[in-house]
C-alpha positions in Angstrom: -6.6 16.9 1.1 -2.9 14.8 -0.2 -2.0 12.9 2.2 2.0 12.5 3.5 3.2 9.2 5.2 6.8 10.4 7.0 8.7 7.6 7.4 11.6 9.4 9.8 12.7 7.9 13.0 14.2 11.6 14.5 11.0 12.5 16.3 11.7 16.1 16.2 12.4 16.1 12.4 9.4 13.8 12.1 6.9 16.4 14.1 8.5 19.5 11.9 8.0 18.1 8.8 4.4 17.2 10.3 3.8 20.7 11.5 5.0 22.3 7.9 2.9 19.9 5.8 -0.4 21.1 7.7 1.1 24.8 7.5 0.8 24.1 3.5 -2.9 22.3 4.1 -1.2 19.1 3.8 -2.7 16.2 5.8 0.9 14.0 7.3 1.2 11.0 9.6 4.4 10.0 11.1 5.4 6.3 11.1 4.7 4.7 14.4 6.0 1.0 14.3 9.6 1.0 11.8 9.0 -3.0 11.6 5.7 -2.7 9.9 6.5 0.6 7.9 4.1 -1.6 4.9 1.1 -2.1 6.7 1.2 1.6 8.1 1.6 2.8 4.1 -1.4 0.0 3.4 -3.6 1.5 6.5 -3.1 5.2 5.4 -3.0 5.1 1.8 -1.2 8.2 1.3 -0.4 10.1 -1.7 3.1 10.8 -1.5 6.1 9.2 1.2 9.5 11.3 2.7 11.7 8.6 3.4 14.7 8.7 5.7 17.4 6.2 5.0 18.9 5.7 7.8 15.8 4.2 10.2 15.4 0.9 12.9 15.6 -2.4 11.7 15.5 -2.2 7.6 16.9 0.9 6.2 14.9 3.2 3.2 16.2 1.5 0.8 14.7 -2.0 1.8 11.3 -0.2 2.4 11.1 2.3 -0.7 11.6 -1.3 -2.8 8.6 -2.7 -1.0 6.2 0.2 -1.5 7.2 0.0 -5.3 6.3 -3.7 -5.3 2.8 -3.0 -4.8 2.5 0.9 -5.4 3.1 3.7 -7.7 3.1 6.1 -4.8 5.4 8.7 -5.2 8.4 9.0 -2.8 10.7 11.6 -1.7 14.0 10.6 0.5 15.0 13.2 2.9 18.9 12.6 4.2 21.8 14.1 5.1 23.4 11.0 3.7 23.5 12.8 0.5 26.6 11.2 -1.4 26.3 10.6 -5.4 26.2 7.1 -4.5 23.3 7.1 -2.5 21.0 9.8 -4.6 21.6 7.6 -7.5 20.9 4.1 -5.5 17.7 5.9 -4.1 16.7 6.6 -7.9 17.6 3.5 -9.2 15.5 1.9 -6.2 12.2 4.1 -7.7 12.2 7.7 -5.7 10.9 9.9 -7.5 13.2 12.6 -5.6 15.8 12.9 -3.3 16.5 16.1 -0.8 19.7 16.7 1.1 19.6 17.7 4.9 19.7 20.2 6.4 16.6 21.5 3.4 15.2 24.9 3.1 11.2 24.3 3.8 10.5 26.0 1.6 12.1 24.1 -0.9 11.1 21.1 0.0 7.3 22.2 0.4 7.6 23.1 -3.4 9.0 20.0 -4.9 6.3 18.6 -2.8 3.6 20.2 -4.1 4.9 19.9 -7.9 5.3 16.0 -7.5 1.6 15.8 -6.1 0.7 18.1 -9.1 1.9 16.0 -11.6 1.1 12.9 -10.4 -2.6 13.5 -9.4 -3.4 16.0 -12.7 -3.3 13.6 -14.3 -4.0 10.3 -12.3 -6.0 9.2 -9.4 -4.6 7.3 -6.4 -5.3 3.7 -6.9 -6.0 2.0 -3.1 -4.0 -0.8 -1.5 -6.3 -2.7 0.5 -4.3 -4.8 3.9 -4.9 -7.7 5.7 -2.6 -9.5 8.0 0.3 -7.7 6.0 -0.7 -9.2 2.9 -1.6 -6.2 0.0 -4.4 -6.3 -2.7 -3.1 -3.5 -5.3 -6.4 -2.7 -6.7 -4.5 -0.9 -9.9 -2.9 -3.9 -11.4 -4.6 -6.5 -9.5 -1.7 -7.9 -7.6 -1.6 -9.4 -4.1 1.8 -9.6 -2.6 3.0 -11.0 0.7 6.2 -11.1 2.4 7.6 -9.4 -1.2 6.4 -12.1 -3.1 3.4 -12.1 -5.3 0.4 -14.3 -5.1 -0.8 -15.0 -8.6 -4.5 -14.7 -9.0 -7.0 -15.2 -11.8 -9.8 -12.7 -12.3 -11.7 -14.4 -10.6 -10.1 -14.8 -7.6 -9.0 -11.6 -7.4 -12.8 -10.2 -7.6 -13.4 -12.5 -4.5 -10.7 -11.1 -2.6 -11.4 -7.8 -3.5 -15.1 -8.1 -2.4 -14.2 -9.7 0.9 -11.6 -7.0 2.1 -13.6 -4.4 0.9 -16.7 -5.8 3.1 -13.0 -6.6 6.0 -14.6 -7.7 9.7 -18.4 -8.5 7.8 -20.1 -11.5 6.4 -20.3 -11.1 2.8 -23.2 -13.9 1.6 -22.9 -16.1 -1.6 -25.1 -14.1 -3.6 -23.0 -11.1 -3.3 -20.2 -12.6 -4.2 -21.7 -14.2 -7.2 -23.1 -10.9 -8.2 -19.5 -9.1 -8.2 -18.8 -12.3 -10.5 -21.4 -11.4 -13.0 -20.4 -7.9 -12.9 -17.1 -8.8 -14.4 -19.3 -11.4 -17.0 -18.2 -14.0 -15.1 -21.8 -16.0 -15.2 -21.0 -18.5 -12.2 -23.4 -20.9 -10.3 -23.3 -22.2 -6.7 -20.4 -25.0 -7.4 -18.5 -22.7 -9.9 -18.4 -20.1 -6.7 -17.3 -22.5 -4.7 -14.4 -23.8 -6.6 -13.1 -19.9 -6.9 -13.2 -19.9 -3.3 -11.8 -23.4 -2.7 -8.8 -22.4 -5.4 -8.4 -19.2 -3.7 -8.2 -20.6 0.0 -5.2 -23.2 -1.4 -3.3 -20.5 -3.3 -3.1 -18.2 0.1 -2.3 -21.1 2.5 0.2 -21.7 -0.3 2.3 -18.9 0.0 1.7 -18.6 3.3 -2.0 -17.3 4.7 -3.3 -19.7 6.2 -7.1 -19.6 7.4 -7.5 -16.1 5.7 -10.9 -16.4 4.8 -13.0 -18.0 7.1 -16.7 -19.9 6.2 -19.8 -18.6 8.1 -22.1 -21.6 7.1 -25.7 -20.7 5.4 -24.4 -17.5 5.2 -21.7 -16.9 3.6 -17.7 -15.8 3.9 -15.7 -13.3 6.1 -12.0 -11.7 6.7 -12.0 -11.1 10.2 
């Protein structure tokens, strides 16, 4: 079943646009919290976004550019702020569509259902995995946090990705070391440990500190 993030702060329009995407066998979740609309996207992973421009504390605009920094989800804006100017800035800003209010619903189901057609014909959703607002784009391998990105070597990025994937458990040396190997990375106990050590500076870096913490004899956590 797709799945539809609405980002709309009108709690009517919200809840009918909820209501008409499970008519259609849609699955939809209404934005809770307008100051993290990111880690709600990250938490849900849906497969397409409506958008209202006009919400609390950032606008659409400011939040359509940060799904696009770590996502190739597709997103609709739905507003009766329907000028040429702002159809054209919410294009240039990477919607994939924009729909006028008040819409038909049945119009809007339909360009719905032919954006999710061909986008997932032909490709499958690639997850965003979230921690602490940060975002591990498992398609091109990206973390980014606070809209910047964290440059990570393939290493590094396996070890992240092993350690939010196992998020809230230990995940031992030997595991990791086996992801490692998997990738034909051949590494030993110190090599590991200098990935991790590397890894650890780069996030306090930009900003995350104590992300991954060290169960000693055992092995390493995200809690």
């Amino acid at each position: 079943m797709y799945r539809i993030l609405i980002v709309e702060d009108d709690r009517g329009i919200a809840e009918s646009l909820r209501e008409l995407a499970g008519m259609w066998g849609l699955e939809a979740r209404c934005v809770e919290h307008f100051r993290n609309v990111l880690s709600e996207f990250a938490a849900y992973d849906p497969h397409l976004v409506l958008l209202d421009i006009a919400l609390p504390f950032f606008n659409g605009y400011h939040w359509c550019n940060e799904i696009r920094r770590v996502s190739k989800t597709p997103i609709v804006f739905i507003s009766s702020a329907a000028d040429r100017m702002n159809m054209v800035m919410a294009m240039n800003m990477g919607a994939d569509d924009f729909i006028a209010k008040p819409f038909d619903q049945e119009v809007l189901i339909a360009k719905i259902q032919a954006l999710l057609r061909r986008t997932y014909d032909f490709a499958a959703s690639v997850p965003v995995l979230e921690h602490r607002g940060a975002l591990l784009n498992t398609g091109d391998q990206t973390l980014v946090w606070q809209g910047e990105r964290v440059e990570l070597t393939k290493n590094e990025y396996r070890i992240l990705l092993t350690l939010l994937e196992s998020k809230g458990r230990v995940v031992s040396r030997e595991r990791l070391m086996e992801r490692l190997w998997e990738t034909d990375s051949f590494v030993d106990e110190n090599t590991l440990t200098v990935n991790v050590n590397r890894l650890r500076r780069k996030l306090s870096g930009a900003g995350l500190e104590n992300f991954i913490t060290t169960k000693f004899g055992v092995g390493y956590i995200i809690e």
